[in-house]
DRENPA-3360 file (N, C-alpha, C; in nm, 2 decimals, always signed):
BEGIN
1 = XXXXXXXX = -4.84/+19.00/+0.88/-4.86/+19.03/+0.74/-4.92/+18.92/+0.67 ~ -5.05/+18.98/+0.63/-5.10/+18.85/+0.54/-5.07/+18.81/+0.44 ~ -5.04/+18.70/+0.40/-5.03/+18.64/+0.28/-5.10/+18.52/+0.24 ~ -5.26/+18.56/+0.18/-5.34/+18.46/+0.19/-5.33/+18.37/+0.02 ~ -5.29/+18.50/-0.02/-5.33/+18.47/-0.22/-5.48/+18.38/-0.22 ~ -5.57/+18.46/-0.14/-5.73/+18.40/-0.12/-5.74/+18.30/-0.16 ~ -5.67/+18.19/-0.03/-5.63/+18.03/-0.04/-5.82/+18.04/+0.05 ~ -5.83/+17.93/+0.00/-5.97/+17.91/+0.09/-5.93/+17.78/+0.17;
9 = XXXXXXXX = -5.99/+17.79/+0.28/-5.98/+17.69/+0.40/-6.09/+17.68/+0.45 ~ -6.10/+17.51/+0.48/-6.25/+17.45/+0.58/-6.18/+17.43/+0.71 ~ -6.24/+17.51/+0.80/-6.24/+17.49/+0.89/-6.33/+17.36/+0.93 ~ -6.34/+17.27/+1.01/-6.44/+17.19/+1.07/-6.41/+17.15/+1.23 ~ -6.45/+17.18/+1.30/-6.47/+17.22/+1.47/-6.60/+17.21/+1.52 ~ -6.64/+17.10/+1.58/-6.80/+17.11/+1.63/-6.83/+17.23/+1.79 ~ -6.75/+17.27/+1.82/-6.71/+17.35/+1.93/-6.73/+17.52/+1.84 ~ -6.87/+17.54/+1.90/-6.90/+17.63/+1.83/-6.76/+17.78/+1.87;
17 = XXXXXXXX = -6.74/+17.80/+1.98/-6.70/+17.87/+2.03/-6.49/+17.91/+1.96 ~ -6.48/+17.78/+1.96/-6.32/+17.75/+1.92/-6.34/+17.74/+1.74 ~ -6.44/+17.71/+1.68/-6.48/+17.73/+1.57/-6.47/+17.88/+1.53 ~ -6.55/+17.96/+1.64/-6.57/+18.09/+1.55/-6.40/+18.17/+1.59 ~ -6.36/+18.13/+1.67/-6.21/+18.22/+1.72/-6.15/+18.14/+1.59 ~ -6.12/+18.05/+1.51/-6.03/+17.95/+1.42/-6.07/+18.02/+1.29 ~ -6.20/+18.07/+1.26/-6.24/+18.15/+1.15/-6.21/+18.29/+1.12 ~ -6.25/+18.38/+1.27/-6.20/+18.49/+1.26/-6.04/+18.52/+1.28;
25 = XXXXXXXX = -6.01/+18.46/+1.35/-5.82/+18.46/+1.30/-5.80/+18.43/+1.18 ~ -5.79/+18.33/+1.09/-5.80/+18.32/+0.95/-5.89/+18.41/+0.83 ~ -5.99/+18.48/+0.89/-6.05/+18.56/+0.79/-5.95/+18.67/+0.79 ~ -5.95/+18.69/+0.93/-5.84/+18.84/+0.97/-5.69/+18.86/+0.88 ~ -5.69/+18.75/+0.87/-5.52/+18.71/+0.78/-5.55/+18.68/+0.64 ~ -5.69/+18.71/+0.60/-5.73/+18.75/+0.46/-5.77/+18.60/+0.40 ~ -5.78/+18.46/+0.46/-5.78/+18.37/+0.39/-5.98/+18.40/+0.36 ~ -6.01/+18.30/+0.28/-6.14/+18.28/+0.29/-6.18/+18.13/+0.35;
33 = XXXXXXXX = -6.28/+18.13/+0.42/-6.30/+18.03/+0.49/-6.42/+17.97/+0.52 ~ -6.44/+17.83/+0.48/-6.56/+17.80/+0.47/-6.60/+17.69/+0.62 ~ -6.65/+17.71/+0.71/-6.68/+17.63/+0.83/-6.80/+17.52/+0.81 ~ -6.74/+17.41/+0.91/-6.85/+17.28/+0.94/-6.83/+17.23/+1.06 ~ -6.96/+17.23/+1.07/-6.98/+17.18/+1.23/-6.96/+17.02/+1.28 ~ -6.96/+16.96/+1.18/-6.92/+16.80/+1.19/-6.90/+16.81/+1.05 ~ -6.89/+16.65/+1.07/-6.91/+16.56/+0.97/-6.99/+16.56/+0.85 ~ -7.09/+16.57/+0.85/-7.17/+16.56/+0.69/-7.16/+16.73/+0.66;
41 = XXXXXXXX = -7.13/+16.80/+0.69/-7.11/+16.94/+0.66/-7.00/+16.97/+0.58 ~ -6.90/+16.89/+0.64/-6.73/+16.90/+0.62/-6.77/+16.79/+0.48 ~ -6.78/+16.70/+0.47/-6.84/+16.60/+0.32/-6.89/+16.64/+0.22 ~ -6.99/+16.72/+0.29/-7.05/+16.80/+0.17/-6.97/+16.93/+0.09 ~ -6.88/+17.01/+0.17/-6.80/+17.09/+0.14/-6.70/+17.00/-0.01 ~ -6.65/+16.94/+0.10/-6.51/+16.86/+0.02/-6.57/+16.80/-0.15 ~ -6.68/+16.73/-0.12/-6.78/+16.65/-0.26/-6.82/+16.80/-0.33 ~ -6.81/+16.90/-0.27/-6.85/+16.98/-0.40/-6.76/+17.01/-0.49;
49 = XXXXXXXX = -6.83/+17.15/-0.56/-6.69/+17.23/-0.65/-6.61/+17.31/-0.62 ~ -6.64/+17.38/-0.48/-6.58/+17.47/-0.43/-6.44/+17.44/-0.42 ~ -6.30/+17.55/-0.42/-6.18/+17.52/-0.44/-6.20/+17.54/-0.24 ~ -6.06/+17.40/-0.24/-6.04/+17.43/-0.09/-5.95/+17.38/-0.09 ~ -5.82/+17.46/-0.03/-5.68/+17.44/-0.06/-5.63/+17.36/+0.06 ~ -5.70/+17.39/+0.18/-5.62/+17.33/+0.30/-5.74/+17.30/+0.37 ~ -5.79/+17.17/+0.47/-5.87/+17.13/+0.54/-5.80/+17.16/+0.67 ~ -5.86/+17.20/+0.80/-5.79/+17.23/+0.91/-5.91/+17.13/+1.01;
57 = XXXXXXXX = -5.88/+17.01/+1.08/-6.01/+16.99/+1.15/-5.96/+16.95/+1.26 ~ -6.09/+16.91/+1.37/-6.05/+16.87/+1.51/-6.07/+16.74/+1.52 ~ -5.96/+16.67/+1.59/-5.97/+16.54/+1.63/-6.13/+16.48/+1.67 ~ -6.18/+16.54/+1.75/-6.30/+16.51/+1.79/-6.41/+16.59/+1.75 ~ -6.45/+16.51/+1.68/-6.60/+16.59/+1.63/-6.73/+16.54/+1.69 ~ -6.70/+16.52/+1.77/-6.87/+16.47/+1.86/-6.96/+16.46/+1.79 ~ -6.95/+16.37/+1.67/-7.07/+16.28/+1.57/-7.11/+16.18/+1.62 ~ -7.21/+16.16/+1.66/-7.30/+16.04/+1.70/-7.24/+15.87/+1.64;
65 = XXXXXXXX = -7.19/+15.89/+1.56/-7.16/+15.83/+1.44/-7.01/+15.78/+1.47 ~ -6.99/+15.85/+1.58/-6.83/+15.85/+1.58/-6.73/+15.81/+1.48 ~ -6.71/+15.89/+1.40/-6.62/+15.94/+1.35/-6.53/+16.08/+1.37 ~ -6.39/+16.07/+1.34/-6.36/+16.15/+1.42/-6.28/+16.26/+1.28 ~ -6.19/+16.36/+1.32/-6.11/+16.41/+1.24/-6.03/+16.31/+1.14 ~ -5.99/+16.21/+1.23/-5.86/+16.13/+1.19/-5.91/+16.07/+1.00 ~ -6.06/+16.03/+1.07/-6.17/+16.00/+0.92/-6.18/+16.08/+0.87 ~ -6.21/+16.18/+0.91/-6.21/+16.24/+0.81/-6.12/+16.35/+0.72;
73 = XXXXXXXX = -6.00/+16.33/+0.75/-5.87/+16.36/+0.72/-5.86/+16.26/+0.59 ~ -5.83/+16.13/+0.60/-5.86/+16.01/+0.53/-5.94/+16.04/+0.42 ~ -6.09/+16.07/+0.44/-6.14/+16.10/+0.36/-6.14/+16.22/+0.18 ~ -6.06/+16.31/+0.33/-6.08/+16.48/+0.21/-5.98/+16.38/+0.14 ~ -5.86/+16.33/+0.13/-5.74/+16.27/+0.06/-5.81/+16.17/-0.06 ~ -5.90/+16.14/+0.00/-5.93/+16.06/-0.13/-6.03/+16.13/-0.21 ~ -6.08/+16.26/-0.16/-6.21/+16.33/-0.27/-6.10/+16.43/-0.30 ~ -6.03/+16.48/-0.24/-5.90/+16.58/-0.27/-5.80/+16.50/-0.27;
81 = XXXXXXXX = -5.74/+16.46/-0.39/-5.63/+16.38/-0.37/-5.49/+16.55/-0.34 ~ -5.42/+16.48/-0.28/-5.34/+16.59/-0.24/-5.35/+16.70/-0.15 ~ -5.48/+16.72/-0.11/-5.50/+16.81/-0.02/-5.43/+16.86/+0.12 ~ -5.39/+16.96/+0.18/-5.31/+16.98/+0.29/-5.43/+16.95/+0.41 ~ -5.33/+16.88/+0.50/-5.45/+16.82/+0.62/-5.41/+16.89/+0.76 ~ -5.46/+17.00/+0.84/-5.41/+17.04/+0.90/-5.50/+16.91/+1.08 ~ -5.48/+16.85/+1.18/-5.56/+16.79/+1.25/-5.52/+16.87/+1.39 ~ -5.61/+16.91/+1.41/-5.59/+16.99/+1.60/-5.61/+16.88/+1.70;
89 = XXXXXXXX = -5.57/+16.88/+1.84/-5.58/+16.79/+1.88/-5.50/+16.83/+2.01 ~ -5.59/+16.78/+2.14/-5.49/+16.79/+2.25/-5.40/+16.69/+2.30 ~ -5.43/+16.52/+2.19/-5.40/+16.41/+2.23/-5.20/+16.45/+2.20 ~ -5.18/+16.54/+2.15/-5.05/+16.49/+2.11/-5.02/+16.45/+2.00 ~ -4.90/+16.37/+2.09/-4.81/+16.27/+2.02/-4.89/+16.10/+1.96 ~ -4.95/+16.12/+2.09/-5.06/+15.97/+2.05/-5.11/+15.91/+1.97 ~ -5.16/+16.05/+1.87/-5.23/+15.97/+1.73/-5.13/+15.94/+1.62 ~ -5.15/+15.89/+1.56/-5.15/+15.83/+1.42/-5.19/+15.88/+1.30;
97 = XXXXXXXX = -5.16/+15.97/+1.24/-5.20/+16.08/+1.15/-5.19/+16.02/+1.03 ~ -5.29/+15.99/+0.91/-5.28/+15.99/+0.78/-5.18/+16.06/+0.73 ~ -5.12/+15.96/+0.65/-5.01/+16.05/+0.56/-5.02/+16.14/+0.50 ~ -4.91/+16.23/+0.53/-4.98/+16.38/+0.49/-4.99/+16.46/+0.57 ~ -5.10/+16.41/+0.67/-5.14/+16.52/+0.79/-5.04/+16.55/+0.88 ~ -5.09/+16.70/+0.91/-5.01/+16.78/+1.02/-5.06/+16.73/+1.15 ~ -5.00/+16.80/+1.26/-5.08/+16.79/+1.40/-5.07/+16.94/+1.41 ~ -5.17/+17.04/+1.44/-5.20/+17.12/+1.54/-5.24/+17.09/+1.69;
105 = XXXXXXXX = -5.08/+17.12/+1.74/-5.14/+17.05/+1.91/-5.19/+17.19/+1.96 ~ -5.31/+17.11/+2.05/-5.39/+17.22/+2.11/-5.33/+17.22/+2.25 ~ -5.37/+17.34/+2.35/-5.39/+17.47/+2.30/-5.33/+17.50/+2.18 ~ -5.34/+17.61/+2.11/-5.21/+17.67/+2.01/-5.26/+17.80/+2.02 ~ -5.15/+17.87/+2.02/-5.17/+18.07/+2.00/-5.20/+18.10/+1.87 ~ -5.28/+18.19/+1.85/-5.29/+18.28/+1.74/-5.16/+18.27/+1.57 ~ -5.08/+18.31/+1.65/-4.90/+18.27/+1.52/-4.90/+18.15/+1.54 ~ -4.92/+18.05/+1.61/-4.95/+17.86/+1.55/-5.00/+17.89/+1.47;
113 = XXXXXXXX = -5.14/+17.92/+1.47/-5.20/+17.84/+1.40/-5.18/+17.95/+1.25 ~ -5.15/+18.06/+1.25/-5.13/+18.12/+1.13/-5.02/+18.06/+1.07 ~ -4.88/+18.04/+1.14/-4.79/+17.95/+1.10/-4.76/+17.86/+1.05 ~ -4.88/+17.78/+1.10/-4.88/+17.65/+1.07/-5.00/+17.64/+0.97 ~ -5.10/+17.74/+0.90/-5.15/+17.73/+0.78/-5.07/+17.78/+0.68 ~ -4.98/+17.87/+0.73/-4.88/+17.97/+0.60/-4.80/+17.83/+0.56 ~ -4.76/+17.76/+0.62/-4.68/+17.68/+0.62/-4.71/+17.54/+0.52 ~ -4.85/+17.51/+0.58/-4.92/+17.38/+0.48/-4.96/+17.45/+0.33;
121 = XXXXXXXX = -4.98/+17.60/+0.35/-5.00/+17.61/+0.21/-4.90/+17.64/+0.12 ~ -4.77/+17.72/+0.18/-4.62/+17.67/+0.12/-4.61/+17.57/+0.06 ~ -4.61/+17.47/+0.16/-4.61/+17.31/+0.10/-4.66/+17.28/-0.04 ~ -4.79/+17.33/-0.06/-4.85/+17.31/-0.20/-4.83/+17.37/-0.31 ~ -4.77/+17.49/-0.26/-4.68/+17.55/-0.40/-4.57/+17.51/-0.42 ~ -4.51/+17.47/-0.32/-4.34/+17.42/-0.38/-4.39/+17.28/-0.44 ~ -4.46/+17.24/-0.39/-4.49/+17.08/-0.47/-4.55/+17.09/-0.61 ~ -4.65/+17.22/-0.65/-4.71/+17.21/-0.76/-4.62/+17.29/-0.86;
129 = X = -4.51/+17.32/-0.85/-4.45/+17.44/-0.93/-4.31/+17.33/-0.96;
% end
């Protein structure tokens, strides 16, 4: 049962494949959703005007540049102060998540990962109300 109240979400996943499955499950559940393939894509989103309620990204973004999710998690927080950080990731337990951020451990099924956006964007209403 969707309940998106047309929250918009960035997706960013350089894995074209696992990108478009992360989109269309989330479109399907009515959210709107804006995708980036790395890094200056996901930057450019965040630095605009567009509303974006919850960032969802992957630990590794295979930017030349290396930089990874973790930065850019870091980042949305300071052009979004407040923003919900969703980080995917097969490492686990291992990382070190900016305050704030979730872990989406990977694999995850379908109800994860809806779950676990229903969930971070709960967060922001009980916090803003």
């Amino acid at each position: 049962m969707p309940s998106s109240d047309l929250h918009t979400i960035l997706v960013v996943e350089d894995d074209d494949i696992v990108r478009m499955l992360m989109v269309d499950v989330l479109e399907e559940l009515e959210f709107k959703v804006i995708e980036a393939d790395g890094w200056d894509p996901a930057i450019a989103a965040l630095a605009g005007d567009q509303a974006i309620d919850l960032l969802v990204t992957d630990v590794g973004l295979g930017d030349a540049k290396e930089r990874t999710g973790l930065d850019l998690a870091q980042q949305a927080m300071i052009l979004r102060p407040g923003i919900p950080v969703l980080i995917a990731s097969g490492y686990g337990n291992t990382l070190t998540l900016p305050d704030g951020a979730k872990l989406l451990s990977k694999p995850f099924s379908i109800d994860t990962l809806r779950d676990t956006v229903q969930d971070s964007l709960a967060s922001i209403r009980t916090t803003s109300v």
